[in-house]
C-alpha positions in Angstrom: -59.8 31.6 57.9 -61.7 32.6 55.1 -64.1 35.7 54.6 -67.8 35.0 55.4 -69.1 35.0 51.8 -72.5 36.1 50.9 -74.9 36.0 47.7 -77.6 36.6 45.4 -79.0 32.9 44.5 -79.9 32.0 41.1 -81.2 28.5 40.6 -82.1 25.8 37.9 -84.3 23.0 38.8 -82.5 19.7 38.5 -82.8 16.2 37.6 -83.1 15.0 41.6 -86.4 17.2 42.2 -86.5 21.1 43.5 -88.4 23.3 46.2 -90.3 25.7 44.9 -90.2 29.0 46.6 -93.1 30.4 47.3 -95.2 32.8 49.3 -96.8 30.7 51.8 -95.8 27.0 53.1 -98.3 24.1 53.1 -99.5 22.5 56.4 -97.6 19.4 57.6 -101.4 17.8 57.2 -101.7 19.1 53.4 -99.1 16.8 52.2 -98.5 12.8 51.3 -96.0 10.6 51.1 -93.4 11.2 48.8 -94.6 15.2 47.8 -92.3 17.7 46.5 -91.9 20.5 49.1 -94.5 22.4 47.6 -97.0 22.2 45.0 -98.1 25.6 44.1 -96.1 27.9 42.3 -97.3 31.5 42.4 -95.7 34.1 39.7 -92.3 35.4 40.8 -91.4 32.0 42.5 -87.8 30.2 42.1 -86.7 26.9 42.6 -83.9 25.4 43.8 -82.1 22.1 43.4 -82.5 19.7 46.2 -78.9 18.5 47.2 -78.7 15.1 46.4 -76.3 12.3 46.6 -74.3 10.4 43.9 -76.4 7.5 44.0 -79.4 9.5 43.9 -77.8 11.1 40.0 -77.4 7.9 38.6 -80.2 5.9 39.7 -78.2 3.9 41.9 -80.6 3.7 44.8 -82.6 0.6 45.7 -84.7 -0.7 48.6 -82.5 -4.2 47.8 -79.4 -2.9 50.0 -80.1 -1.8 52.8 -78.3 1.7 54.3 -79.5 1.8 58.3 -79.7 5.2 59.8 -76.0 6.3 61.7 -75.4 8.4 64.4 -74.0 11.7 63.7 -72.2 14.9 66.5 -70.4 18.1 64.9 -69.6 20.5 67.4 -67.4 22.2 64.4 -64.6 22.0 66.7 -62.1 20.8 64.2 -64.2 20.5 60.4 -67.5 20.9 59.1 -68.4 17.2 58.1 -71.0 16.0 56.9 -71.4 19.5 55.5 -70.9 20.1 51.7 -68.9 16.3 51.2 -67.1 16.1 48.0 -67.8 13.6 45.3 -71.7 14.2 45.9 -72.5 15.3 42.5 -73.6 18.4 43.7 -72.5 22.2 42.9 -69.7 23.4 45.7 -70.6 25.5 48.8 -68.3 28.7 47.5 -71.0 31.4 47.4 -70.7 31.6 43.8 -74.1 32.0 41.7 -75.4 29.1 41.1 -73.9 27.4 44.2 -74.6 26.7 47.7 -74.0 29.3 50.8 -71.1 29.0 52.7 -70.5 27.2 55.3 -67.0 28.1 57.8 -65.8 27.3 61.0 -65.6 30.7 63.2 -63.8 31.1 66.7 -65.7 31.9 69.6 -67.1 35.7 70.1 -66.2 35.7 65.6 -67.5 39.6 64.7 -69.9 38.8 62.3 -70.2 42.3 59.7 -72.6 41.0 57.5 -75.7 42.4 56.1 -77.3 44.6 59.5 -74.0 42.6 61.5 -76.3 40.1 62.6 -75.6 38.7 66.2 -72.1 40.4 66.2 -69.3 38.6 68.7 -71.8 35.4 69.3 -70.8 33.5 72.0 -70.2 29.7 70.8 -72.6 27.3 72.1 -69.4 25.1 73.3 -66.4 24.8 73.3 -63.9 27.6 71.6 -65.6 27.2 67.9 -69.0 27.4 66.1 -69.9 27.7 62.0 -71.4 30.4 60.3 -73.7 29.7 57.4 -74.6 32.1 54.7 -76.0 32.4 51.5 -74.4 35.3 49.2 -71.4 36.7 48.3 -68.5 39.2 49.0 -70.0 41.7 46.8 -73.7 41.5 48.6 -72.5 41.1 52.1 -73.8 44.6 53.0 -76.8 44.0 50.7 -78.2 41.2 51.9 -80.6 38.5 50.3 -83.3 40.1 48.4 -86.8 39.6 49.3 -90.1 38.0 48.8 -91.2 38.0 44.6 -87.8 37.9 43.6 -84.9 35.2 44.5 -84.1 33.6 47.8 -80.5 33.4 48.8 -80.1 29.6 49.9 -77.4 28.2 52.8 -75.3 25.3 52.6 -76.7 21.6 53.2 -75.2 18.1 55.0 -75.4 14.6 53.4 -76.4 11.9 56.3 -74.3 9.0 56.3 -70.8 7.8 55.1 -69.4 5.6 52.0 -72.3 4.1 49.8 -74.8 5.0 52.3 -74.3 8.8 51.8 -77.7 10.6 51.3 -79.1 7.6 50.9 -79.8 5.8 54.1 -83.6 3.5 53.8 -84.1 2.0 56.8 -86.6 3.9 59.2 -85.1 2.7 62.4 -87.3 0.7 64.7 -87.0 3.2 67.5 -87.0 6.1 65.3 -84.5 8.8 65.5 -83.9 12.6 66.7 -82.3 15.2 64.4 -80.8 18.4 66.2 -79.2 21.7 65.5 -78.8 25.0 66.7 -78.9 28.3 65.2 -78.3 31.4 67.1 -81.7 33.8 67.0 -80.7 37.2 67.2 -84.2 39.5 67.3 -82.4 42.5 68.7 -80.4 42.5 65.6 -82.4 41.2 62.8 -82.6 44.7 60.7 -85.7 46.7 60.1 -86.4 45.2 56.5 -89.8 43.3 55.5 -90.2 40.2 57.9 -89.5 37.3 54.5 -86.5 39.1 53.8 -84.5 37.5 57.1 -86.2 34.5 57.4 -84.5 31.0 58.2 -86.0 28.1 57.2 -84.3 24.7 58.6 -85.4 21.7 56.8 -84.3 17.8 57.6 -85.6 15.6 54.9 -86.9 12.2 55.0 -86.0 9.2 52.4 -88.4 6.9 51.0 -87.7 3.4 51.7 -85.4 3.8 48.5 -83.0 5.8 49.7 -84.8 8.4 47.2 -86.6 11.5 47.9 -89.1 11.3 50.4 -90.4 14.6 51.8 -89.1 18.2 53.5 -90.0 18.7 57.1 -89.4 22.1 58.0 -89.2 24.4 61.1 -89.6 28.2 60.2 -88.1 31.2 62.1 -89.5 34.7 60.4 -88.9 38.1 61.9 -92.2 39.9 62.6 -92.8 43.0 64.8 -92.1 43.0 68.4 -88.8 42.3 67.1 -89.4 38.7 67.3 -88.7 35.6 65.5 -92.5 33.8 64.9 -91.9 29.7 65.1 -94.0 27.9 62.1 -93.9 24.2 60.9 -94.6 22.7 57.7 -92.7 21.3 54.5 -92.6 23.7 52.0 -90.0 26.9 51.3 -90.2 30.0 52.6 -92.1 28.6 55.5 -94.9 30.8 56.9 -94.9 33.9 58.7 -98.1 33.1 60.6 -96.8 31.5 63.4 -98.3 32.4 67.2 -95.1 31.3 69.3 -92.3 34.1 69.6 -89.2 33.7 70.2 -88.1 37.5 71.5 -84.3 36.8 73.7 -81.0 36.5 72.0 -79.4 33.4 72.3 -79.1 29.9 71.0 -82.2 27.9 70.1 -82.3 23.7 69.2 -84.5 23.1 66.7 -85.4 19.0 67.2 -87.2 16.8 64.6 -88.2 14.0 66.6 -89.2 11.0 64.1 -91.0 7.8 66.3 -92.3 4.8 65.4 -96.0 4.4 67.0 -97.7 1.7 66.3 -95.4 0.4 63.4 -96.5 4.3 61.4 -94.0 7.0 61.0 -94.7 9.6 63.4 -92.7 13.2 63.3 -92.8 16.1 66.2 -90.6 19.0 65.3 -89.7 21.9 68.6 -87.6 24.9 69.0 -86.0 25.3 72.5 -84.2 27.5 74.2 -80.8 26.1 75.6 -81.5 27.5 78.7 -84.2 25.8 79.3 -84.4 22.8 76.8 -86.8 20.4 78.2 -89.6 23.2 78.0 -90.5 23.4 74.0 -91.1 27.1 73.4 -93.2 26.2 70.1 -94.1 22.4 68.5 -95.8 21.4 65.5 -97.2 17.9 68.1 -96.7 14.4 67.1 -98.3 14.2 63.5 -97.9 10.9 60.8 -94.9 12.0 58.8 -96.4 13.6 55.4 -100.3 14.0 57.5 -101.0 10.8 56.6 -100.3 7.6 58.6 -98.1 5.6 56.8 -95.9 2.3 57.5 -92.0 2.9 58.9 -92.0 0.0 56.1 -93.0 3.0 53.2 -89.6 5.6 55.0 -85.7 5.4 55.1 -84.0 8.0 57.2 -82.7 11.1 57.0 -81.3 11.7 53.1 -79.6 16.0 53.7 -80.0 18.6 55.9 -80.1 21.6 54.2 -81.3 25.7 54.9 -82.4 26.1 51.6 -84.2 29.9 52.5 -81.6 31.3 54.1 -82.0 35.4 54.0 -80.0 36.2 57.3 -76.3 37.1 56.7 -73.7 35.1 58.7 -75.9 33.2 60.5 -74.3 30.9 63.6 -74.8 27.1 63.8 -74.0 24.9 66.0 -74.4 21.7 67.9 -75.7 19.4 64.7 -76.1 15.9 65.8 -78.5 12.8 64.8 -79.5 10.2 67.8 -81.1 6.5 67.4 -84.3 6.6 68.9 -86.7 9.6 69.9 -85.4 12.1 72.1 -87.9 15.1 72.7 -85.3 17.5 73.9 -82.9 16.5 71.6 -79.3 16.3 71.5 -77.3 18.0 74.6 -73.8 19.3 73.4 
């Protein structure tokens, strides 16, 4: 099993579009169809490429073939797919500079030892194995990611779909569909630095009707005082601070984009829950139009990457990542 690696990001902006890092995220109501995750760019800020599929690079997408939505469940019992897939065109998941965080299959109770040993022995969520996501590497890992003003350390990403369809899925399906994961939230060991400097955003982003970029929908997690993790929701990266709903137990916590059609518009209600209780929603953004405009399932595709592209916690645990057909306000179960 290899070493978790951990790293100090340094980013160009690529041909497929970037997030701009900034210091605060826009509402989910600030944005339209199609924006880039953010649209100011303060001094100081850094961008990072997008991940992207091959199709996406060379133009390749249309709204001629169509690439329906498919289902997806990755307990990381035996691999990591659809995590960091080969042939995409994009830069590996080593931890290197210039690459994407890690991403690594851990056993059950795995000692974590990174930067503050965030959640050390973590229980996984099921079964005997979990993964471990982080964002720097070997010679940082008692460092840390740096903070706010300078760069962002950013964790690995998944591709939805197989074969041509690969990032590129463009059919909104007519009963919409429900994107889950779990990362484990671990106030009690979160480390005493500035609250931006171990924040988690988790971002699922939505394909135009293309199969290009279509817009980041993102659910924020941001140490604060308390020690507590505040719950915010918007699209851009880092995601705000600001949030009211805290999150102040250890333990494992779905975060569930819900995407609906209503009324032939594309609706979108993201939630955190607690797996011990996961029908009650500890915070929620509400059903909103994706992009705070009402807009035609006709104008989306689905789901293009999953990706944690502010990542400043060290070794962070993931686990039950799944996609469903059709809304599911709980989410996926493991």
């Amino acid at each position: 099993m290899r070493k978790v690696r951990l790293h100090r990001r340094s980013w160009l902006a690529g041909s497929v579009g970037a997030i701009t890092i900034v210091g605060t995220a826009m509402t989910l109501a600030a944005f339209g169809a199609g924006a880039s995750a953010s649209t100011m760019a303060p001094s100081h800020a850094v961008t990072h490429v997008r991940p992207h599929a091959l199709a996406q690079r060379t133009g390749a997408t249309t709204a001629t073939t169509s690439h329906p939505v498919t289902a997806v469940t990755q307990e990381f019992g035996t691999n990591t797919t659809p995590f960091c897939p080969t042939g995409s065109g994009n830069l590996p998941c080593n931890g290197a500079s210039g690459d994407y965080g890690t991403i690594d299959r851990v056993p059950s109770g795995f000692s974590n030892g990174g930067s503050g040993n965030y959640a050390p022995s973590t229980k996984a969520l099921t079964g005997s194995w979990m993964a471990l996501v982080s964002g720097t590497t070997d010679e940082n890992q008692g460092v840390g990611c740096p903070g706010t003003g300078t760069e962002q350390c950013s964790g690995p990403y998944a591709l939805f779909g197989t074969g041509a369809s690969q990032g590129v899925e463009n059919v909104f399906p007519a009963k919409g569909f429900t994107v889950t994961d779990d990362l484990y939230l671990s106030p009690s060991t979160v480390g005493t630095g500035t609250a931006t400097s171990s924040l988690v955003d988790d971002d699922v982003e939505l394909n135009n009707n293309t199969g290009g970029y279509g817009i980041d929908n993102i659910i924020t997690a941001c140490p604060v005082a308390g020690p507590a993790f505040a719950i915010s929701f918007g699209n851009g990266s880092p995601g705000s601070c600001a949030g009211t709903s805290m999150i102040t137990t250890d333990g494992w916590y779905r975060f569930v984009f819900e995407f609906a059609n209503v009324g032939g518009n594309a609706d979108l209600t993201m939630s955190v829950r607690s797996e011990s209780h996961p029908d009650v929603a500890i915070a929620t953004s509400g059903q909103l139009p994706v992009g705070g405009t009402a807009t035609p399932v006709s104008n989306w595709g689905g789901p293009g990457y999953f990706w944690l592209p502010t990542e400043n916690i060290s070794g962070l645990p993931l686990a039950n990542f799944a996609l469903q057909l059709g809304p599911d306000a709980a989410g996926h179960t493991p």
